[in-house]
Each structure stands twice: as C-alpha cells, then as structure tokens.
N, C-alpha and C positions, 0 to 999 in steps of 0.2 A: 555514629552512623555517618554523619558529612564527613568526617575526616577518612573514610574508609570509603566515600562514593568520589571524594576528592583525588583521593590517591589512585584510585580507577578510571576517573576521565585521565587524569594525566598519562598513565600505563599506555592508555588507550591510545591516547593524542602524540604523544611525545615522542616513545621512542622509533625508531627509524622501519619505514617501512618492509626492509628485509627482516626484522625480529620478530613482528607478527603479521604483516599480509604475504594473500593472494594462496593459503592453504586452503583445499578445497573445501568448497561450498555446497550447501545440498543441491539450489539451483541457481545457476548464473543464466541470466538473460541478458545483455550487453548485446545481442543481437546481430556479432560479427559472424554469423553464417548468411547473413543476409535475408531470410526469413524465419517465419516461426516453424516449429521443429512440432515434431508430436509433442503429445501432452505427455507422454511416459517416459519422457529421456530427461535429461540433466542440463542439457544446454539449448537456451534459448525454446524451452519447453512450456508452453502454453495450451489452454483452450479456450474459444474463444467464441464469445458473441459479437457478432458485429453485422452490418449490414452491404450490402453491396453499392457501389459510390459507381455512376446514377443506378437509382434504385429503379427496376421498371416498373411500369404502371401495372399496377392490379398485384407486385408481391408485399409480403409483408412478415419474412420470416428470417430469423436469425440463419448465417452461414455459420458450416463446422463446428454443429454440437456433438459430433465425434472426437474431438480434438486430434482430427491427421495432421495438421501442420498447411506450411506451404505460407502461401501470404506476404511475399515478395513486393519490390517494387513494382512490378507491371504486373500485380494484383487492384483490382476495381474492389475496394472492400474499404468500408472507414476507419476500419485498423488495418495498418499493415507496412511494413519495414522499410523506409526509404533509406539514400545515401542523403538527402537534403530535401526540404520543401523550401516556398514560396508560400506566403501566407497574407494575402494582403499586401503585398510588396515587402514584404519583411521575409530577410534568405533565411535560415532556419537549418543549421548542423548540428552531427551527433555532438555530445556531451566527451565521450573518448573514442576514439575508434571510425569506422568509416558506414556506421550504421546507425540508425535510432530507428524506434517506434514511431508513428505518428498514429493519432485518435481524432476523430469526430464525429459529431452526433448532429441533428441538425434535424430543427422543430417542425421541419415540412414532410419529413418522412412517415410513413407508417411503419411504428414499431409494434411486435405483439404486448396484449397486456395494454397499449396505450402508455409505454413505459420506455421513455427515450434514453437510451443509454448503446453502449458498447464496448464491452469488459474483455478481460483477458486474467483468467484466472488459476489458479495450485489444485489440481482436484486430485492426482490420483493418492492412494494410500499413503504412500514414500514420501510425497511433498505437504502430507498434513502432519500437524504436531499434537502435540498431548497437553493437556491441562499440568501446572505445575512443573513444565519446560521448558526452561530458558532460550530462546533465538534472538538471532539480532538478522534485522532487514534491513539494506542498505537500498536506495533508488534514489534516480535525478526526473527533475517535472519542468519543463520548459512550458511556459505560461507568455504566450506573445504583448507585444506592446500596446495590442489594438483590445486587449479584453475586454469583453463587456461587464463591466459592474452589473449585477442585479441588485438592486436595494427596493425592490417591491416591497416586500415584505421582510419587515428587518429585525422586531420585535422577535426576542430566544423564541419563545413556544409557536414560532411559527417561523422563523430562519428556514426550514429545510425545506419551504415553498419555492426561495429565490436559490438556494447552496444546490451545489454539485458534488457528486461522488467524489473520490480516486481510490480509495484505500481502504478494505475494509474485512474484518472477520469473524465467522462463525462455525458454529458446527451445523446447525439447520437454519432456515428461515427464521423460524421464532430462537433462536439463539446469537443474535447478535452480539459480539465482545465489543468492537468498536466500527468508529467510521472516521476516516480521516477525509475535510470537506474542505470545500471552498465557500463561503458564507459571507451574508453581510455584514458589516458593521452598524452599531447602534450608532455612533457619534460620528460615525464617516460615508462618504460615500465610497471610499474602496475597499474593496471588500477582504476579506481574512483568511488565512491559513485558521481552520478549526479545528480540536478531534474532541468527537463525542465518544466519552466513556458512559457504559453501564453502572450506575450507583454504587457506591461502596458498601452499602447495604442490604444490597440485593443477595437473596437466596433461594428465589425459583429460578427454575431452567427457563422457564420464560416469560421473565421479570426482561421488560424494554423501557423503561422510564430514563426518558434521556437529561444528561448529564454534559454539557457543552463548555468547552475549555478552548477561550481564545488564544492561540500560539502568537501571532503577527500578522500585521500588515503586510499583504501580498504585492502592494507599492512597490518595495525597493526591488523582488525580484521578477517586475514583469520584463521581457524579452533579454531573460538571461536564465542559464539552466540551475534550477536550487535542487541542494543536493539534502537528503533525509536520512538520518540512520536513525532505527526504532529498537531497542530492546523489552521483548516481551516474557511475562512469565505470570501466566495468570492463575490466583490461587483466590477463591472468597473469601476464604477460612480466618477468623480473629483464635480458635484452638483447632487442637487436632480433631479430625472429625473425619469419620468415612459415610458420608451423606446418605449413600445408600441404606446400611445400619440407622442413622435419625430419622429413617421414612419418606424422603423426599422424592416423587414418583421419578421413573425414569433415570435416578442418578445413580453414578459411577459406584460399584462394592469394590473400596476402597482407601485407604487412611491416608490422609492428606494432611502434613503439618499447618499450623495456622501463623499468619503472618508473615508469608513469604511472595505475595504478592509482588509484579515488577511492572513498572511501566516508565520508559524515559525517551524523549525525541530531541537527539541532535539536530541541527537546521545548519547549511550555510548560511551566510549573511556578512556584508561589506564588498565589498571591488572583487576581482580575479587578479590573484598575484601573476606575477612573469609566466605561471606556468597554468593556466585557464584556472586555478582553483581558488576558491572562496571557503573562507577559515569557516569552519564547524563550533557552534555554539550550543550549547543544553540549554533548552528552553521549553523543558517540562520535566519532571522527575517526580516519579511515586516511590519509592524502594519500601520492601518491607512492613506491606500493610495488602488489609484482602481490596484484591480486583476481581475483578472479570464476574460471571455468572456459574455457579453450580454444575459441577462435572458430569456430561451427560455419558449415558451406559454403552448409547449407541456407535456414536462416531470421535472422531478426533476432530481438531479443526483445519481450517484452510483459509490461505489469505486470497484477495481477491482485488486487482484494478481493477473499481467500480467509476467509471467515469458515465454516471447516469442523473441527470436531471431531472428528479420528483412531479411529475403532473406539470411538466412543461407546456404541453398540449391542452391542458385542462384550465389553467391560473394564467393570468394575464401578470407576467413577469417582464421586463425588462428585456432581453437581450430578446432578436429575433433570427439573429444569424447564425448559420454555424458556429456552432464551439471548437476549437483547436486545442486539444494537449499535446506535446512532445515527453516520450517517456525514455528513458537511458539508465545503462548502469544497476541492473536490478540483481542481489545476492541475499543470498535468504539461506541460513544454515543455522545450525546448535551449537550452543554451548559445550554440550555432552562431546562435542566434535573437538574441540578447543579454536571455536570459529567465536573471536570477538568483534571489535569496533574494528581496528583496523583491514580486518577481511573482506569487510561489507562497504564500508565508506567509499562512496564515486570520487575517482580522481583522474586527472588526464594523465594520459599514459600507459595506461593500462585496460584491458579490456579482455573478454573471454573469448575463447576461439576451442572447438570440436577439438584442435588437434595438441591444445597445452593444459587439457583441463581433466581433471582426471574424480570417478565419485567416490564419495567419501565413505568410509565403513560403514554400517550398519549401527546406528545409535541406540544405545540401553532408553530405558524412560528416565528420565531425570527426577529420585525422589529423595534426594539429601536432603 
C-alpha cells in the first residue's frame, strides 16, 4: 500500500503541469470575476453568511441566505472579494490572479444564535457529493502576521473553546464528517493547523465524538498564503455492508464495500520559490480503512468555509479584535471526472475566469 500511495504522490507532483492540470473542475472559486456569483453556477459560485461591515445598530441578521451572488469590492459585508487589503498595516494580495476573498468576524457584533462566524458555502445538489466518492479540494488561506494566538483554553477536550473554523463537512447538523481548525497548542503558545475527524469507529449517523489530529504549527505560515490540497472518500465500512439492510435508522439502502475509506492533506511549507510557490508536503494520510460516519438516506454532503469562533461572546478567550482570513485558489471536483492533485493545487499563474472555464460532465456515483 506505501509503495502504491508513493507512486501516486509522485504522478501527482512530478509530472509537468500540462499532463494533468487545469481540466475542469466542479467548482473553481479563484474569484477572478471579481465578486461572488450565484450559488448555482460553476464559477466563483457561493452562499453565503456573512454580516454587513459596519453593522447598524439594532440588526442582527446574516446577508444573502438566497445565495444571489454580488459581494464585490465596494460591498460593506465581512466577506466579500477585494483586489488587495490592508490589515493592520500589513498590504495583503491575491494568492494568483487579481482577486481574493477576504473574511471577518469580529466579537463586538450581534451574530444570530450568538454564534460568531461568517461562512461561504457548496449547497446546491451539483456541488454536493456522495458517500464512497473520491474528490480532491484544492484552496489557499492567508493567515496575517499580527494573529492573535488564543491559548485560553488549550487542553484537547476543550481546544474548540479557543479554535476557529475554516473548513468543514456534512450532510446535516448532526452529521458532521470533519472540521478543519485553527487551535491551540498544548506545549506552545502558537497555535495549530488542526483537522478533527469523526472516530474510526463510529457507526451512527450521529456518532460526534471528536477525534483531533495535529497537522502543524501555524508559525512558519503567518503572513504568507498556505496552500491545501485534501483528497476525500468517505466509507465506514471494515466489510461490505448496505446499512440500511443492518437496520441502522435513517441509513442509505445500499452496498458499500468495506475498507475503502480516504483521507490525505497536502500542506505547503518552506520559502516561495522564483515563482510565489511553496513546495506541497503530505502531512496526513488515512488510505484504505473506514472513515467518515454512516451513509445517510436523505442528502449527500457539502463542503463549507466555516470561519466561526465557538462561544466567542460567551468564554473569556484571548483574542478581542477582529479576525482576518484571506481565502484564494478554491477547486473542488471528482475523481470520477479524472480531476486529481494536480487540478486542484494553488499555484501562481493560473487562476479561473467565466470565459476559459468550462463544466464538467455529469459524474456517475463512484462505487468500484
């Protein structure tokens, strides 16, 4: 099995960008149309929670929970698509291209729920996937100089006191697959690239007993853009088993082989070469064992930039200022497509635009 995931990083890495990028992707966000698009297109296709930037007195309700789009630079909104910020005195450019995201969230606002965040999320049918189907997501996170450490509370069974969202999937509320955070360290005070997986064990649809896997230190990449590529495929299954048939309420009628579970997170990390890029590292890898949770009957799932802080307003944390993310570079497509690592991977020079981008067929389910 190493010698066959070895032989796959390198396919992946090695050979020259004309052999396998830049074939279409389900959805490219690189956000060179200059704002966010409806949620039901292909390009730079979102919806979005966010709040209005200054928020007036007396509201307190999420903008464009229709997902129309819009959200431009001379949008007042915490998310929404610059050519450049200023961040503290710190200039702040896309990742490739002449656009990024920008995010903020910020502890003095009224959020609803009392639940500080503002997301931008995959919701319609097309952009979710299916249990037991291989994707790979490619995005850049620019995390500024001036971050504020939270190390309130640092201890695992309570990390998600002081940790911040970015990245996260389910198929409902109570169906959580993962969370990709930003968290304390136990033995430091900078804080960590986290991702919490659901137990390898688990086989209810809503079994959440969390499972936390330190990636790195968030050190080496504060005020430089770190680039992520994820390949997912989530299967419980140790045999073959249609859940539904074993009685497990709610679950998919279905035959699902066992042990084909996927989960691996490329990271950049080191300098930018001549050309703004930072060499891509594997710094997690599951293959071929059950992940995820129990196939539900109802939906498929959906990935989600969760940039939300846990009871920020409620727990006496650390940081009091606004939070800044920069987001870039976001490709998210199948397997079933013949979309691998090098489709998805941020690199300069390249970027999506409405008029060279074109959607990709219509994907079967993935059940080899």
């Amino acid at each position: 099995m190493r010698a066959g995931l070895l032989g796959y990083f390198f396919l992946a890495t090695a050979l020259p960008s004309s052999a396998l990028a830049d074939r279409p992707v389900l959805i490219e966000a690189a956000f060179e149309t200059g704002e966010v698009q409806p949620s039901s297109g292909h390009i730079d296709a979102l919806w979005l929670m966010t709040l209005p930037d200054p928020q007036p007195a007396g509201t307190c309700d999420f903008f464009t929970p229709e997902g129309k789009g819009g959200f431009g630079p001379n949008s007042r909104t915490d998310f929404r698509v610059v050519q450049s910020e200023v961040w503290k005195k710190e200039l702040i450019t896309p990742r490739a291209g002449k656009y990024f995201a920008r995010n903020v969230i910020d502890r003095t606002k009224c959020y609803p729920r009392d639940a500080p965040r503002s997301n931008f999320i995959l919701t319609t049918p097309e952009q979710e996937y299916q249990w037991d189907e291989e994707i790979w997501l490619g995005f850049s996170v620019y995390l500024p100089t001036t971050w504020q450490h939270d190390n309130k509370f640092k201890k695992p069974h309570m990390a998600h006191l002081s940790g911040i969202g970015l990245l996260g999937s389910n198929a409902t509320a109570d169906s959580s697959h993962l969370a990709f955070r930003i968290h304390p360290a136990e033995t430091s005070d900078i804080n960590e690239w986290v991702l919490r997986l659901v137990p390898a064990d688990a086989q209810r649809i809503t079994d959440e007993r969390d499972a936390y896997h330190s990636i790195a230190s968030i050190g080496p990449d504060l005020g430089k853009w770190t680039d992520f590529v994820f390949r997912i495929r989530w299967n419980p299954f140790t045999e073959r088993t249609n859940p539904a048939r074993a009685g497990i309420a709610g679950a998919k009628d279905q035959w699902y082989e066992g042990n084909r579970g996927i989960f691996q997170i490329w990271k950049s990390v080191g300098e930018e070469d001549a050309n703004g890029d930072r060499r891509m590292e594997l710094v997690f890898s599951r293959v071929n064992q059950p992940l995820g949770l129990v196939p539900r009957a109802d939906r498929g799932l959906r990935l989600f930039f969760d940039m939300y802080k846990y009871s920020w307003q409620t727990f006496d944390t650390d940081p009091t200022e606004p939070i800044f993310i920069g987001f870039d570079e976001i490709r998210y497509g199948r397997a079933a497509d013949g979309i691998g690592f090098d489709d998805v991977v941020p690199r300069s020079g390249r970027f999506a635009s409405a008029a060279n981008s074109k959607r990709p067929p219509a994907a079967p389910l993935l059940l080899n």
